[in-house]
C-alpha positions in Angstrom: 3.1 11.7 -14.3 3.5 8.0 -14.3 0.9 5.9 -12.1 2.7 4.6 -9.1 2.2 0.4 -9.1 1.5 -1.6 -6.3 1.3 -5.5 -5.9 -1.3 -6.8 -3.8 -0.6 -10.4 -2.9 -2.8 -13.3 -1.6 -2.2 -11.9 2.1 -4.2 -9.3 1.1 -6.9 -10.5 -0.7 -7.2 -13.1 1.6 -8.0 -10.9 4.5 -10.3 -8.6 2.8 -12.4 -11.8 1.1 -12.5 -13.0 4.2 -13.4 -9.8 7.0 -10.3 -11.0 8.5 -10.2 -7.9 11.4 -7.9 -6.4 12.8 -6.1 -5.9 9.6 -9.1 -5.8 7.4 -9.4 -1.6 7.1 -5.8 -1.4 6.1 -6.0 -4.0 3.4 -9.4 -2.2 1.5 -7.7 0.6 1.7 -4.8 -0.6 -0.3 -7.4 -2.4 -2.7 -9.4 0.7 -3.4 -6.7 2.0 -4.7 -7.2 0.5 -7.7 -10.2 3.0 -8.4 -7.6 5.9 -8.4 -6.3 6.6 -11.5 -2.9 7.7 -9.8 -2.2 4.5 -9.2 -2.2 1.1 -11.3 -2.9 -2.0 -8.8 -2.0 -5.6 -9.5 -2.1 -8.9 -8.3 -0.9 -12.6 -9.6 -3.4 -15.2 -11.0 -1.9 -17.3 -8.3 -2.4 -15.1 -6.0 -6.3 -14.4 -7.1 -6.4 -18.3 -6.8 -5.7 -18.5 -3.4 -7.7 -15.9 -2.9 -10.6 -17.7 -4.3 -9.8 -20.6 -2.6 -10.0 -19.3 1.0 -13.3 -16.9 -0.3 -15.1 -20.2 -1.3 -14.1 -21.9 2.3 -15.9 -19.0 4.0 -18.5 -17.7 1.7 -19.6 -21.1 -0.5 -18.6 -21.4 -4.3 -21.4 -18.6 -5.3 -20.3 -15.6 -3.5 -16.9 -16.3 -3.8 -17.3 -16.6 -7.5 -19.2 -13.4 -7.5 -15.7 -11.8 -5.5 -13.5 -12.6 -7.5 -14.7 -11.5 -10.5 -14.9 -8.3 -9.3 -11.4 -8.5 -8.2 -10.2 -9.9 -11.9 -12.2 -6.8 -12.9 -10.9 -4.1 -11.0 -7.3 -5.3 -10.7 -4.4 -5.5 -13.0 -3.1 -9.2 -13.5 0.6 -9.7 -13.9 2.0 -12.2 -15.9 3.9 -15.3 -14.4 7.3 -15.9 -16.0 11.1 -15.8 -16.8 10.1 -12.7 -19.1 8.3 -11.3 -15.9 11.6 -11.7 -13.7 13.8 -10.3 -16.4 11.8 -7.2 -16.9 11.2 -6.7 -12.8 15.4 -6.9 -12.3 15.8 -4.6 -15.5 14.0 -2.0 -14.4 15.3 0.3 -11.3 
């Protein structure tokens, strides 16, 4: 059987770079997904940008650095395009 795929946007990482609670539990759930082969988990660079950005605001450049590269490491990146778009609308 296929992996399922999921898309994790910035919401997301956001709230689990951050500690962000009450929504924090939910949202590491949904990233630790990615260690289950069942399923295939991706996110945008943009996304992992903004991300980054709001890591660095809380956590300095350092630590933030440090989480998002285990993010870029774990996750899946999708590609951002008019090829992208096409093949999302082609395929049920």
């Amino acid at each position: 059987m296929a992996a399922k795929r999921i898309f994790v946007d910035a919401n997301i990482l956001v709230t689990v770079l951050r500690n962000e609670y009450p929504r924090f539990s939910a949202c590491a759930r949904v990233l630790s997904l990615a260690d289950d082969l069942r399923f295939e988990v991706y996110t945008s660079p943009l996304a992992l940008a903004i991300g980054a950005y709001f890591a660095e605001k809380k956590s300095g450049a350092k630590a933030a650095r440090e989480k998002i590269g285990l993010l870029a490491r774990k996750l899946k990146m999708t590609s951002m395009g008019p090829a992208a778009v096409e093949r999302t609308l082609a395929d049920p």
